[in-house]
Steps between C-alpha positions, in 0.01 A plus 500: 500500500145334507296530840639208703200254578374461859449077505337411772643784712223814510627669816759355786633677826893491621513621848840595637460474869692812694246533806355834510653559184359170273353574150373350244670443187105451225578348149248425242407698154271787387461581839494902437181530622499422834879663586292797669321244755844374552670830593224592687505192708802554598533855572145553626601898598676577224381781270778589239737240323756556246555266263906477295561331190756559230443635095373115416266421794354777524194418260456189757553756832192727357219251472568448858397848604140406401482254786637673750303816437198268563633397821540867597862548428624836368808432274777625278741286251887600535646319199905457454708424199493129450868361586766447787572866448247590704562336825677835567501764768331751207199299462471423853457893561255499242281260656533694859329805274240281388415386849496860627307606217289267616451609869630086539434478867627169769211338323579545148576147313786491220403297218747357328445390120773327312795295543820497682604861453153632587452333819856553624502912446099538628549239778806713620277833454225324702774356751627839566232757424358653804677198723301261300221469298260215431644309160280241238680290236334492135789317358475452115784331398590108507850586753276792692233180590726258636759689672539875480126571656488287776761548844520883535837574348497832348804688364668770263834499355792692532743539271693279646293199530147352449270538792743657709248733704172325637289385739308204559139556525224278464181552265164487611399219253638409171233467207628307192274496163650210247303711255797794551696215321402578164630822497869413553738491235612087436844581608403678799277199581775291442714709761253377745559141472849539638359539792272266546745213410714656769185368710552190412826471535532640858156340634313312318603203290210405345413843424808493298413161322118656380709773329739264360148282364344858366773653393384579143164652593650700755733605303241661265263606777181275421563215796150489674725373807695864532242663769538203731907538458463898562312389834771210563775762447324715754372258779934388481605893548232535763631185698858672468392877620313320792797384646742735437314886387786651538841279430647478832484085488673493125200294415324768316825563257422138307280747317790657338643187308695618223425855601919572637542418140195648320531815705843536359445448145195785535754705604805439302319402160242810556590591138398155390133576616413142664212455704514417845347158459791449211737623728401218798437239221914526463547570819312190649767300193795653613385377905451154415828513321643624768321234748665207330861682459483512893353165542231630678256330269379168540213469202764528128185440304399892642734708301385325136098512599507824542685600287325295210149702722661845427558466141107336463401853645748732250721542781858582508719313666853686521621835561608662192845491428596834443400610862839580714524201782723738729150719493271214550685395805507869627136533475422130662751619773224753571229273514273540815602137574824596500671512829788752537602412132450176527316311283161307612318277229187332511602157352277179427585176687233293289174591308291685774755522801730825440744630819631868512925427483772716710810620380516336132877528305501815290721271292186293468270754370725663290553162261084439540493853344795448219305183418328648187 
């Protein structure tokens, strides 16, 4: 992919307002140079800082080290194997070592740079290392920037289910470079998009129309509108974790639309290798699907818009149909929404209004999922 052009955006600020613990969520491009004076603004005290990334971001994790050894930081790089694979208890350990080698004291600031699967495992290290350790966001993928970085969820997997030990923690601040864009693979970019049309969907109407009007240059990652949609996508999640950090009033799960699905497929159709942004893109297809079998939705133009919004972004739109239904259903039956087996859905009413559902037929699901 090119470099994605600023427009008229150079720099804006999200804040996500959680009292004493508010941040700042900074989004502009070639901003590497001043990412020390950030850090240090925030952690005043701090003297060490350990900066994560995986085998592809670590070329854009190094240049950082420059700036922060100007502000007086002392770091070290711990870099992963790129992939899923390593939201694991194995390279959780590993990053421990690297803070102890370190001498990573209260102070110490995690700096996490990548996408979804690098801050989940070094937000968990930094929620859990010595009780808690100061964490920063460099998120450098499309999905990482609108969603994964910003809220405090942090998680590994278990073998038998994605994200199934965490903690929610909440960064510092969250600094997002458009430039990072460039580096990302066009499917992987593509990914992304699911989520932000999930935005739309579940918030934000027009939002949802401006995609629908750019869809073609979005799709190939030269709109000069996508940095003001990144910070649109991140002032709606902000609004959401104000008023519900930690999912006790159900208003916080309308951020997993078509994730009781996705989160399935990842699981079942592991083999098949689909991204998690795939994964949701069917996911959010199968929920409006199953919104208008219930009658629960009241907008039928929503299932073919988006739908026809998917496919402009090289997104699937179905499960695949070799993958077992019995084993879909198993693995949505052990969805964190899921209430003693029972199955919760996040479900669209009309374009921008979605509800979180109670108790939905297993009869109903199944023929959503044998619908291929």
């Amino acid at each position: 992919m090119t470099p994605v052009p600023s427009g008229e955006l150079a720099e804006d600020r999200v804040t996500v307002r959680l009292g004493p613990r508010s941040y700042d969520i900074v989004l502009g491009r070639g901003m590497t140079a001043q990412f020390g004076l950030f850090v240090r603004e925030l952690l005043p005290q701090s003297q060490t800082a350990l900066l994560v990334a995986d085998e592809h971001t670590r070329k854009l994790a190094a240049p950082l080290t420059v700036p922060l050894g100007e502000a007086g930081f002392r770091t070290a790089l711990a870099v992963i194997p790129a992939g899923e694979q390593s939201k694991s208890l194995e390279q959780l350990a590993r990053l421990y070592d690297a803070l102890y080698e370190l001498k990573a004291d209260r102070r110490t600031p995690v700096i996490a740079v990548g996408g979804g699967v690098v801050g989940d495992l070094a937000g968990f290290a930094a929620a859990t290392y010595n009780r808690g350790l100061p964490l920063i966001m460099v998120p450098t993928t499309l999905l990482a920037m609108v969603d994964s970085s910003v809220g405090g969820k942090t998680a590994i997997n278990h073998p038998r289910g994605k994200n199934l030990i965490g903690a929610f923690h909440q960064p510092k601040g969250v600094w997002i470079d458009t430039d990072h864009l460039a580096t990302l693979p066009v499917r992987e970019y593509r990914s992304g998009l699911a989520e932000v049309v999930k935005y739309g969907v579940i918030r934000d109407a027009e939002l949802f129309e401006i995609l629908e009007c750019h869809a073609p240059a979005l799709r190939n990652g030269h709109a000069s509108i996508l940095p003001s949609i990144i910070a649109r996508c991140c002032r709606i999640k902000a609004e959401v974790v104000e008023q519900d950090e930690y999912e006790e009033t159900g208003l916080r799960a309308i951020l997993n639309y078509g994730h009781t699905f996705g989160h399935a497929f990842e699981i079942v159709g592991a083999a098949d290798h689909w991204l998690h942004g795939e994964a949701v893109a069917a996911g959010m297809m199968c929920a409006v699907r199953l919104a208008q079998r219930l009658g629960y939705l009241e907008d039928d133009s929503l299932p073919s818009r988006q739908e026809q919004l998917l496919r402009a972004f090289d997104l699937p739109i179905r499960p695949l149909p070799h993958w077992d239904v019995e084993a879909l259903l198993a693995a949505m039956q052990r969805d964190k929404k899921a209430t003693a087996g029972r199955l919760r859905f996040v479900l669209p009413r009309c374009l921008g209004e979605v509800g979180l559902v109670d108790h939905v037929p297993l009869a109903e699901v199944r023929q959503i999922l044998c619908d291929r």
